[in-house]
N, C-alpha and C positions, 0 to 999 in steps of 0.2 A: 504494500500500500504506500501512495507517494500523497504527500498532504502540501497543500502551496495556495497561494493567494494567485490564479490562475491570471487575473488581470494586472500583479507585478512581473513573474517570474512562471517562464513556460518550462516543459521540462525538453530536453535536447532530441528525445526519442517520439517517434510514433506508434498508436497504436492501434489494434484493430479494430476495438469495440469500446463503447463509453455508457454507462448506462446512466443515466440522471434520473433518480427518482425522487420526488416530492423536494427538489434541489434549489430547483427556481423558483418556488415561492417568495425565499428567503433572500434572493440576488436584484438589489436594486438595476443594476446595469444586465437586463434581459438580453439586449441583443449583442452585448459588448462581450458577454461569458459563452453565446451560441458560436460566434467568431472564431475566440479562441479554442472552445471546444473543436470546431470542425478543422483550426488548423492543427490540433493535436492527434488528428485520424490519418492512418496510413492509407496510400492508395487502396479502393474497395474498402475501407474501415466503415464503419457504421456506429451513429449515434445512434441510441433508444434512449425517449425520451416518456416518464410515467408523470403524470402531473392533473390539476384538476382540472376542470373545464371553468371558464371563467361563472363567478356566482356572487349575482349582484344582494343577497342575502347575508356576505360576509363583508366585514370589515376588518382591519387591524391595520395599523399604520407601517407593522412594521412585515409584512407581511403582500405580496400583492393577492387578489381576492379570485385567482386563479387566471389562466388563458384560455385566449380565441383562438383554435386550435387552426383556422384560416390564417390568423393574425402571423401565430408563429411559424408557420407554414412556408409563406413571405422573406419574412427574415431566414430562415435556412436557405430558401432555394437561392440567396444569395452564393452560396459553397457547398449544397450540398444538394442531390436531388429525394426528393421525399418518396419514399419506398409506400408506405402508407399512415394511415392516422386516422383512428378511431375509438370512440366512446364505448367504453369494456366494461364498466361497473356502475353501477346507482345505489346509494342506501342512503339510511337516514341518520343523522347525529354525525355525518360525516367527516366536514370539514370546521371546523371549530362551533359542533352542535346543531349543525345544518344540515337538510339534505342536498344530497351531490352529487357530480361525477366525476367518474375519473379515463382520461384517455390513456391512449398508449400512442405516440408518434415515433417511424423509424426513419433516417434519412442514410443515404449510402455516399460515401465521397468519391465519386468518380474520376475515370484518369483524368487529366486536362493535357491537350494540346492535340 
């Protein structure tokens, strides 16, 4: 396990697979952390990405209130192309006492040139 402030210091190697679960709730800079994420994927590497669907029932400041799974969609296809993305679960008392859902989004890094 390598632990780092991804938006100071990237690590030298690439790798196949990334999995971010319930990660970016918590990352004020969404699209700044998707970036670095994709440029830390080896050719053919793939993100998986587990997270909520956006829910206008939650709040927290410190916290975003989930994603638009189009929205983030966007921003990847910036570096990566999106393999698929979809909403896998629903229950209740979910996400901080609400009900919700949850997606799965996969993007693959494809060669370039």
């Amino acid at each position: 396990m390598w632990n780092a402030d991804f938006l100071q210091q990237r690590p030298s190697f690439k790798v196949d697979t990334i999995l971010v679960s319930l990660v970016l709730l918590h990352v004020p800079q969404t699209e700044e952390i998707l970036a670095c994420l994709a440029d830390m994927l080896a050719e053919y590497g793939q993100l998986i990405i587990v997270d909520f669907d956006k829910n206008p029932l939650v709040y927290h400041e410190r916290v975003h209130n989930g994603f638009e799974q189009e929205q983030l969609k966007q921003i990847l296809a910036k570096n990566l192309t999106i393999q698929q993305s979809y909403t896998f679960y629903e229950g209740d008392h979910l996400f901080m006492n609400q009900p919700a859902t949850m997606f799965l989004m996969r993007a693959l890094k494809e060669a370039r040139g």
